[in-house]
C-alpha positions in Angstrom: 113.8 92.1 84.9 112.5 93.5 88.1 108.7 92.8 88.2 107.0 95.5 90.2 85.8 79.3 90.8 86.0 78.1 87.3 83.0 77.0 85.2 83.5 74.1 83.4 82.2 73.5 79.7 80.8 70.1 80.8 79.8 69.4 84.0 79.8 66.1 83.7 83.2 65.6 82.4 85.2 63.9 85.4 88.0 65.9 86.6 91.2 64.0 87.4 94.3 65.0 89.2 96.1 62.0 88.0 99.0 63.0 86.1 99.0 61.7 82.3 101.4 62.7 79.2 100.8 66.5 78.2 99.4 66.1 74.4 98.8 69.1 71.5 96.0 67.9 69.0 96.9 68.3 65.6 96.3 72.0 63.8 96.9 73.3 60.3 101.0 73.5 60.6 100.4 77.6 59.9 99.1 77.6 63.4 102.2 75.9 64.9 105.2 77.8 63.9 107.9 76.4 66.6 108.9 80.0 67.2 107.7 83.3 69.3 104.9 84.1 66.7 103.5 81.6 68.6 100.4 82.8 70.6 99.0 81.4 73.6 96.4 81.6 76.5 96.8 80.6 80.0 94.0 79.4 82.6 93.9 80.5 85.6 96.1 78.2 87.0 98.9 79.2 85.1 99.3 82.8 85.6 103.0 82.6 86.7 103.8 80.5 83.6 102.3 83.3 81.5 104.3 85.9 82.9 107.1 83.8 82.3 106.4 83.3 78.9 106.1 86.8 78.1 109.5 87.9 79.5 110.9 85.2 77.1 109.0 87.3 74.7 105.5 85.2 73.8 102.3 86.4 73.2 100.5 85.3 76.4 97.0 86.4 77.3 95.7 85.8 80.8 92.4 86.5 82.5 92.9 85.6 86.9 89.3 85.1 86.2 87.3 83.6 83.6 85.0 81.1 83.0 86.2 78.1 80.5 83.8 78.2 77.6 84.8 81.9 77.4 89.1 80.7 77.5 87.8 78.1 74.7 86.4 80.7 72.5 88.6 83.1 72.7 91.5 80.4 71.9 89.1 79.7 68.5 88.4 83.0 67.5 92.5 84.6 68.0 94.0 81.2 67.0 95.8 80.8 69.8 96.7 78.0 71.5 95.6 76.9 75.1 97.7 76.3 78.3 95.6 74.7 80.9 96.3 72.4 84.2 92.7 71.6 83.9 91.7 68.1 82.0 88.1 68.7 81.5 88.9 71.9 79.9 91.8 70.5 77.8 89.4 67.6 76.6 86.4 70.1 75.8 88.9 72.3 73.9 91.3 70.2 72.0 88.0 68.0 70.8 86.3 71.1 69.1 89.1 72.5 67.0 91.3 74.6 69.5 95.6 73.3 70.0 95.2 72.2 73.3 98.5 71.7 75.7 97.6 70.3 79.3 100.6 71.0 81.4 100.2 69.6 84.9 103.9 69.9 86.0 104.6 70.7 89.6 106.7 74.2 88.7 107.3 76.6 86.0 110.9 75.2 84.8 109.3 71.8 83.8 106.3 73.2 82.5 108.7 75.5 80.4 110.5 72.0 79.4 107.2 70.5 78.3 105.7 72.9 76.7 108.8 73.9 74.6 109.2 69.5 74.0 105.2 69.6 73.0 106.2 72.6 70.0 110.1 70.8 69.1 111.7 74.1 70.4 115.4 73.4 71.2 116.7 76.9 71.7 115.4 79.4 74.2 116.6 82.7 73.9 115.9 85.6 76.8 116.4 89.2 75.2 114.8 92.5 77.2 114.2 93.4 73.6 112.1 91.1 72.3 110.2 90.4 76.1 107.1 91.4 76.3 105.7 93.3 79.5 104.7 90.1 81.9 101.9 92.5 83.6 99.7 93.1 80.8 101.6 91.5 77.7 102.4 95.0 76.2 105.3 95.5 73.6 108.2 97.0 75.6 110.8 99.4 74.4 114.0 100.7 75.4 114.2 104.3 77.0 116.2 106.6 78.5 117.3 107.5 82.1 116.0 111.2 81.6 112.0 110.2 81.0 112.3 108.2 84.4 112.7 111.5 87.1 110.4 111.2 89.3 109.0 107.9 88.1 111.4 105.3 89.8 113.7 105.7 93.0 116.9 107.7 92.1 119.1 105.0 93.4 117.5 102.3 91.1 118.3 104.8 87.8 121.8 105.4 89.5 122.3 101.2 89.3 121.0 100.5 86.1 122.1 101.5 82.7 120.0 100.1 80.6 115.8 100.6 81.3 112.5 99.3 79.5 109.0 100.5 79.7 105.9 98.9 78.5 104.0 100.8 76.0 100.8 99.8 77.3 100.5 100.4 81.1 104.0 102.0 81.2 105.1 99.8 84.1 108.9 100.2 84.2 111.7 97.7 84.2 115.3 96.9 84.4 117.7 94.3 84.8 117.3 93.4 88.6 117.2 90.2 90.6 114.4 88.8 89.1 115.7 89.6 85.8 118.9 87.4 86.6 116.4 84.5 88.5 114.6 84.5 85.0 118.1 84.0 83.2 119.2 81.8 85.2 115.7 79.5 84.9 116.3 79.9 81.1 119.7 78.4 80.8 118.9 75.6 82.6 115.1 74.9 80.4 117.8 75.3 77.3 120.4 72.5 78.8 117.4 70.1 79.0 115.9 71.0 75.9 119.6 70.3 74.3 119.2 66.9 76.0 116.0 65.9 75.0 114.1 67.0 77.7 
C-alpha cells in the first residue's frame, strides 16, 4: 500500500538505555484478546511501528507529540494498551493499572516479532480490507476507479485495479511498492512467529 521533548511522569525515575526483556503486566484477560480488537498506543518513538500496525489492520493511535502523563491516561481511560521505547514511562504506566509493552528493538520487524510473542499471536495476516489508514488510523474502504478523476495521476489508476480510500482524511491508496515492502515484512514476522520467535 503506497503511503502518500517528552515530559516524563517522574522525574526522578532513571532512564536507561540498557536493553532488558520487553514485559506486559497482567490485565483482566477481556482486555487482552490475542487478536486485532486489540487496541494500542504508540509513544513518540514508535510512530513507524504504529503505521505498521495499522496496515496490518490494528487500532493504533499516535500523537508525534505528547507529554507522558497525557499517553498514560489516555491508555486508562480507552483501555488500550501502551507501546513505548521509554522505560520510565513503561514503569510509571504498567505500575498504575495500564498493559504496558516496552519494546526497545532496533527495527520494526523485531519489534513486530516481540510484540506479537508478548500477546501469543502466531498468525499474521495482511488484508487491504481489514487495514486501517496508517496516516490517521481511519477505517478504509474499497472504491472505484471512476470517484478517483482528478484525484490521483491517471497513470497510477491506469496500473492499479484495485483502490482504497480512508473514510476519514480520504488519503488514497493502492497496492504499490510499499504495499509489497509491507507484505513481504509480514511473511517473514509470520515465519518467526511459527518458530517461536
Amino acid at each position: 500500500m503506497k503511503k502518500n521533548q517528552k515530559q516524563k511522569p517522574n522525574p526522578k525515575e532513571e532512564h536507561s538505555n540498557t536493553a532488558t526483556e520487553p514485559s506486559l503486566k497482567a490485565a483482566p484477560p477481556t482486555d487482552l484478546k490475542v487478536n486485532k480488537k486489540n487496541r494500542f498506543i504508540a509513544d513518540s518513538m514508535l510512530g513507524s511501528l504504529a503505521r505498521k500496525l495499522r496496515i496490518l489492520g490494528f487500532d493504533v493511535i499516535y500523537f508525534p507529540e505528547v507529554d507522558d502523563r497525557h499517553l498514560h491516561d489516555l491508555s486508562l481511560r480507552e483501555k488500550r494498551i501502551l507501546l513505548t521505547a521509554d522505560r520510565a514511562l513503561h514503569n510509571y504506566s504498567s505500575g498504575r493499572r495500564v498493559s504496558s509493552i516496552f519494546l526497545l528493538e532496533d527495527s520494526d520487524e523485531k519489534r513486530l516479532i516481540r510484540l506479537f510473542n508478548t500477546l501469543g499471536l502466531r498468525e499474521v495476516t495482511l488484508n487491504p480490507k481489514e487495514s486501517r489508514c496508517p496516516k490517521c488510523n481511519g477505517e478504509i474502504k474499497t472504491c472505484t476507479k471512476k470517484t478517483l478523476s482528478g484525484i490521483i495521476p491517471q497513470s497510477i489508476v491506469q496500473q492499479h485495479t484495485q483502490f482504497y480510500r480512508c473514510a476519514s482524511c480520504m488519503k488514497v491508496y493502492w497496492k504499490g511498492s510499499h504495499w509489497r515492502r509491507i507484505a513481504s515484512m509480514t511473511r517473514r514476522v509470520e515465519a518467526r512467529l511459527k518458530k517461536g520467535g
